[in-house]
N, C-alpha and C positions, 0 to 999 in steps of 0.2 A: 651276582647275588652274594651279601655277604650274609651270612649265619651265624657263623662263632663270632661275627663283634656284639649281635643284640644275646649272646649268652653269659648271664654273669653266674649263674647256680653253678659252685662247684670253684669259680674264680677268687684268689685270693688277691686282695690289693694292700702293700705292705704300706703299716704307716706309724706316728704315736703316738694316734689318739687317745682320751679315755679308753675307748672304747677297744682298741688295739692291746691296751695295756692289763686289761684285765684278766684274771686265771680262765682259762677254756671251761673249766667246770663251773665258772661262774655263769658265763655266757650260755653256756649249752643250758644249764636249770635256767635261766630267764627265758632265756626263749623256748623251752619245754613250758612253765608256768604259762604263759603268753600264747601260746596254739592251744592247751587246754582252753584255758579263759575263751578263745576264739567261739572252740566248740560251743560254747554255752552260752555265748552274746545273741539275741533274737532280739533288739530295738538298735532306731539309728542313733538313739544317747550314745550306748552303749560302745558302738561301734565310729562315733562321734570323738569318743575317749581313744579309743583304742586309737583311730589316726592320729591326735596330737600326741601320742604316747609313738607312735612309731617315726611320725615327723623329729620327731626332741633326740632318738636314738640316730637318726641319720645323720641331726646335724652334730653330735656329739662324735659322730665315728671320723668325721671331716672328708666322708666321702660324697664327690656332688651328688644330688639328686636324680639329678639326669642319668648318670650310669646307671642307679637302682632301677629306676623305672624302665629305664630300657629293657631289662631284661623280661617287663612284660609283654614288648610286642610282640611273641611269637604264640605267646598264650590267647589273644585279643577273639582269634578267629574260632576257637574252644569259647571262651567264658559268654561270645556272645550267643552260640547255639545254644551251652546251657541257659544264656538269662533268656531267650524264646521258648525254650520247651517245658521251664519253667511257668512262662506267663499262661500259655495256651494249655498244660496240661496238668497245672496243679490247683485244686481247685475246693471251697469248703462246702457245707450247708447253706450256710447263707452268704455266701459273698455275693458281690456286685458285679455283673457284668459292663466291663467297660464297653468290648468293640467285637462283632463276629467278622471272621474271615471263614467264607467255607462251609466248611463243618467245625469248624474250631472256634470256640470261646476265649477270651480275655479274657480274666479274673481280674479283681485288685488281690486277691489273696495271690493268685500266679505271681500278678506286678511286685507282690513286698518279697516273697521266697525268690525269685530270683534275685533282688533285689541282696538280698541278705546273703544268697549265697553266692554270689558273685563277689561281695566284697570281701566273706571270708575267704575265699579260694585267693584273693588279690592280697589280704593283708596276709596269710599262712606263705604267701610265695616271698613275700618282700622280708618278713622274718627270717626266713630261712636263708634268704640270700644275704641277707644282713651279715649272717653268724657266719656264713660260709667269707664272704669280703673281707672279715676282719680278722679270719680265724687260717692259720695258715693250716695246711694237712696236716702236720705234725702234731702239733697242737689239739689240731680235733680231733688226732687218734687219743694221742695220752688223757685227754680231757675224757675221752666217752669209756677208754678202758678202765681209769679211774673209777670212776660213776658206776660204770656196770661190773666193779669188781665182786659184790657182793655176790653176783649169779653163781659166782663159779661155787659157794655153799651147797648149792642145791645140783650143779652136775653142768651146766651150762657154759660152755665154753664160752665168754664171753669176748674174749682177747680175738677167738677167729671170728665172731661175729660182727666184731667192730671194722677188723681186715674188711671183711664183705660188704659192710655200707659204704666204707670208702672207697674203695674199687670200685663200686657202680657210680660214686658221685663225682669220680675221676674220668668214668667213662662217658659222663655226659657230655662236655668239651669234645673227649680224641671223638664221639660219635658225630658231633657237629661238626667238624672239622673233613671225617672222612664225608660227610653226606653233602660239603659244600662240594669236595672235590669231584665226586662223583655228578654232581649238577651241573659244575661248571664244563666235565669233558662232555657230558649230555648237549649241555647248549654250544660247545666247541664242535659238536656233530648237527647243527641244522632245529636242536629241539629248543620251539622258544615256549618256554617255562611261562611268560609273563602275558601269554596272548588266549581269548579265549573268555570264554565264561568261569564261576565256581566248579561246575563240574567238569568241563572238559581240562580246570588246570591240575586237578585231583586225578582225572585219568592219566593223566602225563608224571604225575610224581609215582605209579603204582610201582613200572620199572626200575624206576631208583632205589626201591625199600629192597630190592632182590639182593643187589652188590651189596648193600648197605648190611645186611643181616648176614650176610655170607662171609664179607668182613669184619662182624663181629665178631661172630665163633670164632674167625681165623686169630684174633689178637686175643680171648679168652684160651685159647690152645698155647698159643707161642707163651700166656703168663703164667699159665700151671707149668709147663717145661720147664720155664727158665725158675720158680719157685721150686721146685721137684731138685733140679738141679743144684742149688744152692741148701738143698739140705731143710728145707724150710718148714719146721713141724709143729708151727702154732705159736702159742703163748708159752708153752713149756721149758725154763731154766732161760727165760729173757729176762735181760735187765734194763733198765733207762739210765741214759745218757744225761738227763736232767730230771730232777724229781720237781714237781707240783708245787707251789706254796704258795697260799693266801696272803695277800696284804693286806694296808688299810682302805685301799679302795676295792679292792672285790667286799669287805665290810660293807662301806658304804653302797656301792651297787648293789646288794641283798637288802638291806634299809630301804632304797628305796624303791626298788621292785618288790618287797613285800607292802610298803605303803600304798605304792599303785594298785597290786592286786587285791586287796582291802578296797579300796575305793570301786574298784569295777566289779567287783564282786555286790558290793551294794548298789550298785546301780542295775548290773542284772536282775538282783533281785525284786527291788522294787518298783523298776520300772515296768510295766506292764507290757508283754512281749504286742509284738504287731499283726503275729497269726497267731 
């Protein structure tokens, strides 16, 4: 069973593309810009747009397609229970019933909301993983302490905050990584993982979440230590090693991510949503 290869959130892949080359603060506001705009898309124009807008950004980054996507298989078995409990349990005044199972209804209203939020939970992952592929840690730190340095006006440490998003987006890998291990000496011991119905293979992974979270804390422990140790007190009297600086194409990349989001913003608008 492999795990960490269908994981790319969190994975950087080094390269020099456009899209490689660009300031981290450039990238982080576009892709901020872009998960709002998601929020507020409710038609398949809309969302019509927003695929060739994120088609255009993958092949500009020169990463295949195939890697990006991969890293939706693990989500597959999530988005399809929400687009069911969508269909069957969201429901208006007047909508149509398509089909009953049961006691449960089919909506078409159900059909377009799940419909709608499945593709944003699909386009907000692929964003993100995008920015994370192109954007090395480093980078994403300087870029977001930047961005978020104005907090610190108001009392917000913003430099430890930033630490803590990335720590947990560093943690997603080593977690996949330890929970292959942990499967694979399960099935080294007689457990076959892969036999069975949905529910009896969900009762076989229950065991595994136990090691799995007990090994977390243990590696959250060993990195307060070894941070404690090194003296390690925040943001306070740090300096950077390289300072930030705009080119002419983070220019143009704000041109034309402002042009785009003009254009979807009007297309939100006037298109008439579908619930």
């Amino acid at each position: 069973m492999e795990l960490t290869k269908n994981i790319t959130l969190g994975v950087y892949l080094p390269g020099q593309s456009s899209i490689h080359n660009l300031d981290p603060r450039t990238k982080i506001s576009a892709a901020t810009i872009l998960i709002v705009l998601l929020l507020f898309a409710r038609s398949y124009e809309a969302y019509g747009l927003i695929a060739l807008f994120t088609a255009a950004l993958i092949f500009c980054s020169g990463i295949p397609s195939g890697y990006v996507i991969r890293g939706l298989k693990p989500m597959l078995p999530v988005l399809v229970i929400m687009w069911v409990f969508q269909l069957f349990l969201y429901k208006t005044p007047d909508t149509a019933i398509l089909f009953e199972w049961w006691v449960f209804e089919a909506t078409e209203a159900g059909l377009h909301m799940g419909n709608l939020i499945t593709l944003r939970v699909l386009f907000l992952f692929t964003v993100t993983t995008l920015l994370t592929l192109t954007t090395s840690v480093v980078s994403l730190t300087d870029g977001l302490e930047s961005l978020l340095k104005p907090l610190k006006m108001i009392g917000l440490p913003s430099q430890e905050l930033v630490m803590t998003l990335v720590i947990a987006l560093r943690f997603v890998l080593i977690l996949a990584e330890e929970l292959e291990k942990i499967i694979k000496a399960q099935m080294a011991r007689g457990v076959a993982f892969d036999q069975g119905n949905f529910i009896q293979k969900t009762k076989k992974l229950f065991p595994v979440f136990l090691p799995l979270f007990i090994g977390a804390f243990k590696r959250a422990e060993e990195l307060i230590v070894a941070m404690e140790a090194r003296s390690y007190t925040g943001g306070k009297g740090r300096t950077k090693m390289k300072t930030l600086r705009m080119s002419s194409s983070d220019l143009s990349a704000a041109f034309v991510m402002l042009a785009y989001s003009g254009i979807l913003i009007y297309v939100i608008i006037s298109v008439e949503p579908i619930i």
